[in-house]
Structures are given as C-alpha cells and as structure tokens.
N, CA, C and O atoms as CSV, one atom per row, in Angstrom:
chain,resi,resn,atom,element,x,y,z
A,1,UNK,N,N,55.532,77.085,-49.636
A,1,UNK,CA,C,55.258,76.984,-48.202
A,1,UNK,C,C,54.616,78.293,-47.754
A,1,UNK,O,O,55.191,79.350,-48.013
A,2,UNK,N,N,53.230,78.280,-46.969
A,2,UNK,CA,C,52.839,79.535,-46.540
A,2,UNK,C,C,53.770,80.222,-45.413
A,2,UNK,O,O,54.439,79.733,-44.503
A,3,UNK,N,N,53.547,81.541,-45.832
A,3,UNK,CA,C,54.723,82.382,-44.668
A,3,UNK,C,C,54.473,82.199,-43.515
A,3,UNK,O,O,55.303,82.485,-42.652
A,4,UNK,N,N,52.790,81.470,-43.093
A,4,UNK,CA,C,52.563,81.337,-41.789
A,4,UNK,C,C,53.877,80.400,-40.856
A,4,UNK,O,O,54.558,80.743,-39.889
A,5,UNK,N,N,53.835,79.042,-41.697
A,5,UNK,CA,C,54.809,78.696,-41.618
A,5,UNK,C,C,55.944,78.465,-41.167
A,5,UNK,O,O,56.447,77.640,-40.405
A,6,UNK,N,N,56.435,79.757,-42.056
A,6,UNK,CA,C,58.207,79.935,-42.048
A,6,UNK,C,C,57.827,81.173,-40.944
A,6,UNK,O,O,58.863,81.502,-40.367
A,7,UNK,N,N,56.652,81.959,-40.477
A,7,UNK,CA,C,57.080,83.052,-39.472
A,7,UNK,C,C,57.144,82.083,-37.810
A,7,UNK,O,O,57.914,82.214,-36.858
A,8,UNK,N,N,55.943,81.102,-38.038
A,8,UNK,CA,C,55.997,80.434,-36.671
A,8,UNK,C,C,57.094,79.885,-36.465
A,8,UNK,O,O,57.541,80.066,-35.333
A,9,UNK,N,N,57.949,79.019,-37.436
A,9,UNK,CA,C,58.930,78.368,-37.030
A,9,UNK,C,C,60.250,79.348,-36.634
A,9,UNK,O,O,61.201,78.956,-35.958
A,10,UNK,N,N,60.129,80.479,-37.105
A,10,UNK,CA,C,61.078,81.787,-36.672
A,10,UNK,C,C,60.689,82.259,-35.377
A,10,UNK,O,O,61.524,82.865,-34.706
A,11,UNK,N,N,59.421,82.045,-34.892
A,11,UNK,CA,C,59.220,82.407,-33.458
A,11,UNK,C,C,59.427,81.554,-32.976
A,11,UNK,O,O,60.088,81.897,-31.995
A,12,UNK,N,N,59.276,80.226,-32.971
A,12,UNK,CA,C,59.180,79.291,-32.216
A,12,UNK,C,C,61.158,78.923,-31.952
A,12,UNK,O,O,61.568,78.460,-30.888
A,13,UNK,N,N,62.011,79.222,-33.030
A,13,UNK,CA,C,63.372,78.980,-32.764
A,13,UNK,C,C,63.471,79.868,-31.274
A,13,UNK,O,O,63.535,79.479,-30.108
A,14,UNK,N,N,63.448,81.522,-32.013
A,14,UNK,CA,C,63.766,82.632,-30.946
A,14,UNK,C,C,63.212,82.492,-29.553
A,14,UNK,O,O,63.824,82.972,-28.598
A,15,UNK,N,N,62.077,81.852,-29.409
A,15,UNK,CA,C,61.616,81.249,-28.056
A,15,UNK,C,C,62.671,80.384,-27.170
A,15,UNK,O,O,63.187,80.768,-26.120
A,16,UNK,N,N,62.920,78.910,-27.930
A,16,UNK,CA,C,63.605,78.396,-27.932
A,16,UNK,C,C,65.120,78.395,-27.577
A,16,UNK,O,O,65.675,77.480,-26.967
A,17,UNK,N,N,65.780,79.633,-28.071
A,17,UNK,CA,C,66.765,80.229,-27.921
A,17,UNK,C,C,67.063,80.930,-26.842
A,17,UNK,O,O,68.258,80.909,-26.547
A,18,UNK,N,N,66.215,81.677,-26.012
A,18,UNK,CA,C,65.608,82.257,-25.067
A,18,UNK,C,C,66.044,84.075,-25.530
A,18,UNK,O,O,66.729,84.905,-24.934
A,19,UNK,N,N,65.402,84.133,-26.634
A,19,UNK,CA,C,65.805,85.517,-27.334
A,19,UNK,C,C,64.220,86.407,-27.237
A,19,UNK,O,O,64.250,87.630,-27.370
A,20,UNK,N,N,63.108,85.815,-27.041
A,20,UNK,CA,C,61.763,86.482,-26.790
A,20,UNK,C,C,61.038,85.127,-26.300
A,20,UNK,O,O,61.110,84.041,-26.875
A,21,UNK,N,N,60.276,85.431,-25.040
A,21,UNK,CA,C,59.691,84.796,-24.032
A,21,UNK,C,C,58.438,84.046,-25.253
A,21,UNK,O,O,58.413,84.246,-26.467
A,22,UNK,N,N,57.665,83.323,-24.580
A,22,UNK,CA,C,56.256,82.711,-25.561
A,22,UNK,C,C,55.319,83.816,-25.471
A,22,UNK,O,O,54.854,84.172,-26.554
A,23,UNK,N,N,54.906,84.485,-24.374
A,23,UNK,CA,C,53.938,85.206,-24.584
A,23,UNK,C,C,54.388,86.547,-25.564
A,23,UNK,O,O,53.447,87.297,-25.821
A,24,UNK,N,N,55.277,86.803,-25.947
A,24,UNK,CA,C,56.048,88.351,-26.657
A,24,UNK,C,C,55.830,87.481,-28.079
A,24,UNK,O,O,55.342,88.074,-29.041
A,25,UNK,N,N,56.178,86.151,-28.187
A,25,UNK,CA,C,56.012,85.428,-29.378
A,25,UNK,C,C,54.624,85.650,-29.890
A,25,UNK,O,O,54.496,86.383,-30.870
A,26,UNK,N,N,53.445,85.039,-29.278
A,26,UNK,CA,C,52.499,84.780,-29.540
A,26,UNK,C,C,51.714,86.436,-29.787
A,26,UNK,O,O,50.696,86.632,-30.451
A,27,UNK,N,N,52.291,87.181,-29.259
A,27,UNK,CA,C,52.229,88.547,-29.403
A,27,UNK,C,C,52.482,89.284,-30.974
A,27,UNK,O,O,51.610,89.665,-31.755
A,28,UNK,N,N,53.481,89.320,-31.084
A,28,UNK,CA,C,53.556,89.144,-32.561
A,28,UNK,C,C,52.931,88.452,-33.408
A,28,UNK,O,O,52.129,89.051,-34.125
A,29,UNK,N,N,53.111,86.973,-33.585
A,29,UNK,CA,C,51.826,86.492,-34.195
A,29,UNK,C,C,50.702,87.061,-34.431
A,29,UNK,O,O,50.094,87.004,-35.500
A,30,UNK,N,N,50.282,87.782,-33.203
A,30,UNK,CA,C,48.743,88.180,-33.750
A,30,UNK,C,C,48.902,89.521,-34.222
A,30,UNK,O,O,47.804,89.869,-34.658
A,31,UNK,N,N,49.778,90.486,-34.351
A,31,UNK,CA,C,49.967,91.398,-35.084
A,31,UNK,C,C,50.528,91.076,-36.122
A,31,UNK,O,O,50.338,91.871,-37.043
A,32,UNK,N,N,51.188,90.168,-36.360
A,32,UNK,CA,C,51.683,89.799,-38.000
A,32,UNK,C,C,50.473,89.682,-39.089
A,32,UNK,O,O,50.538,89.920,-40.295
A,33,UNK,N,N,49.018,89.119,-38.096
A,33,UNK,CA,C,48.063,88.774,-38.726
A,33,UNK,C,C,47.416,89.700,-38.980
A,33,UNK,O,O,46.481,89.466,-39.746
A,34,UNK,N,N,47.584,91.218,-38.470
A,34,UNK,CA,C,46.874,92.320,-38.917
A,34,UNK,C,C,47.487,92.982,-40.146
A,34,UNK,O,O,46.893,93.886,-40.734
A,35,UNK,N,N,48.696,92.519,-40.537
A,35,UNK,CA,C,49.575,93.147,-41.773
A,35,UNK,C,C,48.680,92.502,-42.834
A,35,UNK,O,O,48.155,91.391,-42.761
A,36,UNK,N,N,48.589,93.459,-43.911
A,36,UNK,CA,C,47.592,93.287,-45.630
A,36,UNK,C,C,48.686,92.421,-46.552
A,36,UNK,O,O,48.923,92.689,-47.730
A,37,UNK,N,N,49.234,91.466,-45.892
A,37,UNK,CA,C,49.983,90.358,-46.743
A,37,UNK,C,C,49.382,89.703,-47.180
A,37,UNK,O,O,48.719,88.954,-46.462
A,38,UNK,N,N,49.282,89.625,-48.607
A,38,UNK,CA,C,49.106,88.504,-49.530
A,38,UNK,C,C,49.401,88.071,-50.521
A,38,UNK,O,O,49.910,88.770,-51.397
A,39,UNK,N,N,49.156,86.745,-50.669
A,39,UNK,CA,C,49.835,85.684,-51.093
A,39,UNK,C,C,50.095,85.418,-52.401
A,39,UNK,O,O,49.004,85.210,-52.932
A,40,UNK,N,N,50.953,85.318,-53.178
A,40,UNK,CA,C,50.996,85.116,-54.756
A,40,UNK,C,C,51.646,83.461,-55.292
A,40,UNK,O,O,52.465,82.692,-54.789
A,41,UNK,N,N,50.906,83.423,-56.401
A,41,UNK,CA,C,51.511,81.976,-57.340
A,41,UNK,C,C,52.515,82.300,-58.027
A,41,UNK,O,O,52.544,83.012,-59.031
A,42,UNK,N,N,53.833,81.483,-57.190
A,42,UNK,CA,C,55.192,81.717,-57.706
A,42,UNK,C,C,55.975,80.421,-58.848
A,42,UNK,O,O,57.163,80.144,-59.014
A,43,UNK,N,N,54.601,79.788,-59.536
A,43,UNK,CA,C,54.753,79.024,-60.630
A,43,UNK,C,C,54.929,77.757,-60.455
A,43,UNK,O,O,54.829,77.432,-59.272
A,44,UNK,N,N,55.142,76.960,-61.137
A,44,UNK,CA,C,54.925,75.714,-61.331
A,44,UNK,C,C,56.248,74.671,-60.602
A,44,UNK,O,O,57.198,75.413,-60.352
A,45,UNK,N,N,56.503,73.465,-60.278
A,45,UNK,CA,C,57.086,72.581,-60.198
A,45,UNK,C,C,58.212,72.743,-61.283
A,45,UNK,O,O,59.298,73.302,-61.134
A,46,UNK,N,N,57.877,72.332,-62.035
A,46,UNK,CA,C,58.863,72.096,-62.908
A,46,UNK,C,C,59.658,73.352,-63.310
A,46,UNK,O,O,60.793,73.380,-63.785
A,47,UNK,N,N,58.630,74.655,-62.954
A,47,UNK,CA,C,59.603,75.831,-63.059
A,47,UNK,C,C,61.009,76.337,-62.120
A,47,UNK,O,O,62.145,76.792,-62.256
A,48,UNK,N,N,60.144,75.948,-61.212
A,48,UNK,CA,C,61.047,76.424,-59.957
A,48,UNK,C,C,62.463,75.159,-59.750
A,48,UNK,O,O,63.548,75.466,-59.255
A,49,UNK,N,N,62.124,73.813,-60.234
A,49,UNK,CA,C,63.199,72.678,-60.278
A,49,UNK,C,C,64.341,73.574,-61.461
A,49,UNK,O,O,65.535,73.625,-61.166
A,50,UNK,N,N,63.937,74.107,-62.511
A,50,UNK,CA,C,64.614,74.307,-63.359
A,50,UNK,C,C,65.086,75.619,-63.009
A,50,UNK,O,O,65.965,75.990,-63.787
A,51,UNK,N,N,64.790,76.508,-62.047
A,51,UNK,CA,C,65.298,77.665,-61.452
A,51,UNK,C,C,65.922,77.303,-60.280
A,51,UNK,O,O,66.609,78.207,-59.806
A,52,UNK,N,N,65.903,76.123,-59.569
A,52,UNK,CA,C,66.817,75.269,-58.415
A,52,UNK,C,C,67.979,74.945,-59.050
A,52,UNK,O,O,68.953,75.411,-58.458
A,53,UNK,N,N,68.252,74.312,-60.046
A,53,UNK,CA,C,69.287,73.579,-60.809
A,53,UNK,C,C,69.713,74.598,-61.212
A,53,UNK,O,O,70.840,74.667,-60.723
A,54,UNK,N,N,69.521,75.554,-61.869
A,54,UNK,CA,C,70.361,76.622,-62.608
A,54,UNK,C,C,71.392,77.501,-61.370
A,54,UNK,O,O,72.610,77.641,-61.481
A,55,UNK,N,N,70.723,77.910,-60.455
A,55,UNK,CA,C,71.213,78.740,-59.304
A,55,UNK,C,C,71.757,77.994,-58.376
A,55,UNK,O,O,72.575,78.460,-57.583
A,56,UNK,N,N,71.318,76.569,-58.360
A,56,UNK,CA,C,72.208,75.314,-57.096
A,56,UNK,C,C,71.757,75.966,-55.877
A,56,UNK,O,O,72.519,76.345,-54.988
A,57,UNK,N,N,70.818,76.054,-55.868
A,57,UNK,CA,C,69.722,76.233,-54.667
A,57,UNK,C,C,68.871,74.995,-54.140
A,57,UNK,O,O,68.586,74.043,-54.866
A,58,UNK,N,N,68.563,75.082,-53.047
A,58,UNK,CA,C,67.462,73.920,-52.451
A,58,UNK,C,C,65.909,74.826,-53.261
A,58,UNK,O,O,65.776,76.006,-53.587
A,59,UNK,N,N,64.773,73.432,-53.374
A,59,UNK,CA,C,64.058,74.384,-53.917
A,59,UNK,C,C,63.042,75.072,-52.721
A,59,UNK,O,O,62.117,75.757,-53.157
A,60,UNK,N,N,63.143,74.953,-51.494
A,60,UNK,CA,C,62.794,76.130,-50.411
A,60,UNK,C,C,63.286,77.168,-50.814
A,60,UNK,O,O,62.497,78.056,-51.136
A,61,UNK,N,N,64.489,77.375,-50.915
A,61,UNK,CA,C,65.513,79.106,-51.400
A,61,UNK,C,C,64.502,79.683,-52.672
A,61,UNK,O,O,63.908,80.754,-52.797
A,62,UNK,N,N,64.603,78.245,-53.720
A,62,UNK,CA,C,64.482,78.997,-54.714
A,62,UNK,C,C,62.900,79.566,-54.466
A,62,UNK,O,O,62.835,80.636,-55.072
A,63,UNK,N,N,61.920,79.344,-53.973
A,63,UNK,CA,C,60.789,79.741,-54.156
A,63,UNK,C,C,60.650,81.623,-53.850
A,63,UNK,O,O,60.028,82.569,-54.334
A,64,UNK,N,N,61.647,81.385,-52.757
A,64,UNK,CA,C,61.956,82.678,-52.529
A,64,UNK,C,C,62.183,83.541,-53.719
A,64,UNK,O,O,61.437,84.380,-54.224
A,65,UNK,N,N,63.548,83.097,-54.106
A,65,UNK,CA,C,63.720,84.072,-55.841
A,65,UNK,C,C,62.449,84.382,-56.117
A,65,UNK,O,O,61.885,85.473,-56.031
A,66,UNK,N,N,61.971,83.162,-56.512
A,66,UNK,CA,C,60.780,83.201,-57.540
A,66,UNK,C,C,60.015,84.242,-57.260
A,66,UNK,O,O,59.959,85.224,-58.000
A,67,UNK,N,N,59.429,84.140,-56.290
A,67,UNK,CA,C,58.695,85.290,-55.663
A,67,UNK,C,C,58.793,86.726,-55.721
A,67,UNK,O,O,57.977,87.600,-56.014
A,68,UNK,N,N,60.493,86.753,-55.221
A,68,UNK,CA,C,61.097,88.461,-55.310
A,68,UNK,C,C,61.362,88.516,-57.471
A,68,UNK,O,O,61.665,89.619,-57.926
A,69,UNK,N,N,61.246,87.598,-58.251
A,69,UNK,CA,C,61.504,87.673,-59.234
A,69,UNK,C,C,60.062,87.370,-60.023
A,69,UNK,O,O,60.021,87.102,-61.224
A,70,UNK,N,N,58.959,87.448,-59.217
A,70,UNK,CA,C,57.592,87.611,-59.908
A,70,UNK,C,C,57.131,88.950,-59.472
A,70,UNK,O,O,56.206,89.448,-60.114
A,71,UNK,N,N,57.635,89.605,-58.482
A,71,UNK,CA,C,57.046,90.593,-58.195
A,71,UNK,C,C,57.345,91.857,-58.460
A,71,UNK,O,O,56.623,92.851,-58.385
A,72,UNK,N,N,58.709,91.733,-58.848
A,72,UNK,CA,C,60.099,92.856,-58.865
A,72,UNK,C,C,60.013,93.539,-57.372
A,72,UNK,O,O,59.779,94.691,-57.006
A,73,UNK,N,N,60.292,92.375,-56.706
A,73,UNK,CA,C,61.046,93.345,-55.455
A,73,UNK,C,C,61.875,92.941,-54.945
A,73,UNK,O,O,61.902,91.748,-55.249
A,74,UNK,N,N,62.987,93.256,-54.028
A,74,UNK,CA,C,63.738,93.047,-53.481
A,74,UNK,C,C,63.711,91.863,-52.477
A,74,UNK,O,O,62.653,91.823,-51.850
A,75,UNK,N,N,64.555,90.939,-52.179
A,75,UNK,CA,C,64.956,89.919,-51.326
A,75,UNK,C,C,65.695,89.905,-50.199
A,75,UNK,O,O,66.922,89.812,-50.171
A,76,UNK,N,N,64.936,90.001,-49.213
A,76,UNK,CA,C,65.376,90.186,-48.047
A,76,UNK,C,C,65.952,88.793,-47.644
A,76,UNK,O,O,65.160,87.957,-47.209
A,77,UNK,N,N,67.571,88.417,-47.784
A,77,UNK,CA,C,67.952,87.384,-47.313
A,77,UNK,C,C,69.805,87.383,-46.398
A,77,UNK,O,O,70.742,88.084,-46.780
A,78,UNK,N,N,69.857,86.381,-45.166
A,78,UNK,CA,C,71.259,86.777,-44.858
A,78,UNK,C,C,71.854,85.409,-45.338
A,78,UNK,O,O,72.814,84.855,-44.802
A,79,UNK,N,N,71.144,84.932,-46.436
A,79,UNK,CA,C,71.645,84.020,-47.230
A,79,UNK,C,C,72.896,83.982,-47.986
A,79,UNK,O,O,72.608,84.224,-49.159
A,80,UNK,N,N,74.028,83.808,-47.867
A,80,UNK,CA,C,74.819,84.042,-48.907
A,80,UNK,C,C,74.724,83.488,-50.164
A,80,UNK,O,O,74.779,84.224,-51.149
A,81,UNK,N,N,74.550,81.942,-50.304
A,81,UNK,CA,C,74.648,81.437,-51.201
A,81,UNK,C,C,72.736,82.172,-51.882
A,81,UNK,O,O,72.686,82.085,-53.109
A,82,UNK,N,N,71.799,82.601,-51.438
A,82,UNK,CA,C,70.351,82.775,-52.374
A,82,UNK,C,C,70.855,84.337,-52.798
A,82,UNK,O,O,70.489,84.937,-53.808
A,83,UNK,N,N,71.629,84.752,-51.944
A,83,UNK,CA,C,71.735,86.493,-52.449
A,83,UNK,C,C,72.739,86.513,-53.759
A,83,UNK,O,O,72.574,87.191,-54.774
A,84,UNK,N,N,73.774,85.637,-53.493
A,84,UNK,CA,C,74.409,85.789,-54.748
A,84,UNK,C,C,73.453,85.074,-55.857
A,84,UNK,O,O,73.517,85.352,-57.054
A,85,UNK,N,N,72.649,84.214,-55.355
A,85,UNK,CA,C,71.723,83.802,-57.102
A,85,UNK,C,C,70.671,84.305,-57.307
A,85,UNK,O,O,69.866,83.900,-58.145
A,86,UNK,N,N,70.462,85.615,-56.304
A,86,UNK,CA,C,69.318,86.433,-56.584
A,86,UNK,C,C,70.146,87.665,-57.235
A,86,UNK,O,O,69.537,88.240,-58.137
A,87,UNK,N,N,71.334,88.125,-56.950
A,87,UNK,CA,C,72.067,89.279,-57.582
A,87,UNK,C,C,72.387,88.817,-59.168
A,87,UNK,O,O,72.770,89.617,-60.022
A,88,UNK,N,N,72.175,87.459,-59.399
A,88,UNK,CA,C,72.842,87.360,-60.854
A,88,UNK,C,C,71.770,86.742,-61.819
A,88,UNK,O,O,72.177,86.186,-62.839
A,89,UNK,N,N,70.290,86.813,-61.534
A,89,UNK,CA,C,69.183,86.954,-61.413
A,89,UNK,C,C,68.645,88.531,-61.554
A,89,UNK,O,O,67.486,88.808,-61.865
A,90,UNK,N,N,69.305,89.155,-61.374
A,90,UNK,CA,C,68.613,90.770,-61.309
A,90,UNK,C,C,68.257,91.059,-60.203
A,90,UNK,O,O,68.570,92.223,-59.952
A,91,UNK,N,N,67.659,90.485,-59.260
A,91,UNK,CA,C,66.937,90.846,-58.513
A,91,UNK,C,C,67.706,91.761,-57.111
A,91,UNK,O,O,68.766,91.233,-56.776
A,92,UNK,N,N,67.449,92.612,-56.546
A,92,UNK,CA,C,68.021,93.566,-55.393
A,92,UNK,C,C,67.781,92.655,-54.353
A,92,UNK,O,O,66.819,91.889,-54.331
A,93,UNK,N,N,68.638,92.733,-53.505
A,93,UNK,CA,C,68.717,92.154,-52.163
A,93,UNK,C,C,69.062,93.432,-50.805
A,93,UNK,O,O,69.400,94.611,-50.906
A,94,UNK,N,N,68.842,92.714,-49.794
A,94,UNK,CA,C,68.398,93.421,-48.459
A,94,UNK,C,C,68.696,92.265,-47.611
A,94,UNK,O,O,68.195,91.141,-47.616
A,95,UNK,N,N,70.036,93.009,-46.550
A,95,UNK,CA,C,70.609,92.689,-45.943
A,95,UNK,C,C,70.599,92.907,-44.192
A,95,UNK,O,O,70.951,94.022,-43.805
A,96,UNK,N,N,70.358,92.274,-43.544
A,96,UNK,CA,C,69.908,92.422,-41.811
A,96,UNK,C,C,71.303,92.600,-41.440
A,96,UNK,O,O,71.612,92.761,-40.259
C-alpha cells in the first residue's frame, strides 16, 4: 500500500476526531510531499504470506516488517502485537 495512503487516512481520522482542523491537515500533506521519501520493493506475495503466517500478523503489518527488514531500519510502531514480531525478527523498534 503506498504511504500516500496510510498518511491520508491518518489525517483524515485526526480531522475527524477533531484533533487538527482540515485546513492544518491539508497543510501537512503538502509538506509531507516535500520530504525525499522513496519508495522500495518489499517482495513478493508469496513472501510476505509466508512472513504473515510465521509472525501471525495481518499481511498490512507484515509489509511493514518487510520493509524495516529490507532496509535495516528500525520500526516505528505502537503496535504491540508487530513490535513483538519485529523484535524476534531482529529488527529495532520505536516507540511514540
């Protein structure tokens, strides 16, 4: 799933919520779009099913791993259940 995505639907909750107005939303947005993010191939179907099943993850979560575990970096999640299958995985986690 592109991060565009998963960032709009994170603004669009907090809107929603009445935690940042639409225009402060849409504000961000367009500075998110000035950040040098880009995008990587975090493998195949059948990889990531077989990295879902092992960790008992949905495979949304797992793509995440995949990602912090193609890149070697850390996983920013307040996931409990993806942080513990990213800690036993190797991978460092980062906590809000």
């Amino acid at each position: 799933m592109p991060w565009q995505v998963e960032v709009a639907n994170a603004l669009g909750k907090a809107v929603v919520k009445g935690k940042v107005p639409l225009f402060r939303a849409l504000e961000i947005w367009d500075e998110l779009l000035l950040l040098p993010i880009r995008q990587m191939a975090i493998g195949s179907i059948p990889q990531l099913l077989r990295l879902a099943v092992q960790q008992d993850l949905s495979l949304y979560d797992t793509c995440y791993l995949q990602a912090a575990l193609a890149s070697s970096l850390p996983l920013a999640t307040n996931d409990k259940k993806l942080r513990e299958a990213a800690q036993s995985c190797g991978v460092t986690t980062l906590v809000a």
